[in-house]
N, C-alpha and C positions, 0 to 999 in steps of 0.2 A: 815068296819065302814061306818056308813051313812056319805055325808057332805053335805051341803046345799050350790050351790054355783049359784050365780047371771049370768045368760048370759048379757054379755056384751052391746050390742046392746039395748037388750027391760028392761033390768031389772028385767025379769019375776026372781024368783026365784026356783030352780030344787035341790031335792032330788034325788041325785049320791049314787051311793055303789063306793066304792074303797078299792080293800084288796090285799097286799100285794102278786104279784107273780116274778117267774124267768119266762121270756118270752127269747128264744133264746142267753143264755149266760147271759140278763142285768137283773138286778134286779133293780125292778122298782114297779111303782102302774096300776091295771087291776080296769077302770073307766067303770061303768055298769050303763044307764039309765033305768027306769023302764021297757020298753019295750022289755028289754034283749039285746039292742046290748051292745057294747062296743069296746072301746081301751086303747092301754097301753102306760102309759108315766112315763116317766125316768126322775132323776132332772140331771142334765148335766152341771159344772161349775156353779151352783148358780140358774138356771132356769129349768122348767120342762120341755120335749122336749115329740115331740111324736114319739113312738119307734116302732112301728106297721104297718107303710103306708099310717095312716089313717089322714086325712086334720082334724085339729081342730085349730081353730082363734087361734093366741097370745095370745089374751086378756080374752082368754075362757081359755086357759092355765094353765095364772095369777092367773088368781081367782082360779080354783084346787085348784094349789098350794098353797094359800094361804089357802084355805079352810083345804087342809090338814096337814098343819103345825098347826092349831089351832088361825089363827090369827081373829079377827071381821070381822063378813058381814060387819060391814060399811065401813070395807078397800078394798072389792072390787072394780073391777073397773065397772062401768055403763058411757055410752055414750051419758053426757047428752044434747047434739043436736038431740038425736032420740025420746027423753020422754017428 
């Protein structure tokens, strides 16, 4: 599924792929920027965590997840002392 989710920092807004895989035992979501990288995150006690090794801000997270539960762009999070 496509999701549209806000980086935190600039506000820019970025077109993710996220679809459904089993990554080493967890099942979880495999997050694909257009450029083709990607990493995998897992929701864990309420919150999405990254499952892969791969560093991605908190707050870059947040938004995922919320992007992938369905909820408003305008409940992401944006930083706004940097805009």
């Amino acid at each position: 599924m496509q999701i549209e989710v806000k980086e935190p920092g600039t506000g820019v807004l970025l077109l993710l792929d996220a679809k459904s895989e089993n990554y080493q035992g967890k099942h979880g979501m495999r997050i694909r920027y257009p450029n083709g990288a990607s990493f995998f995150i897992v929701a864990q006690s309420g919150a999405w965590r990254s499952a892969d090794h791969h560093h991605v801000a908190p707050r870059f997270l947040i938004n995922i997840g919320m992007a992938i539960e369905g909820r408003k762009l305008t409940e992401q999070l944006v930083d706004q002392s940097n805009i």
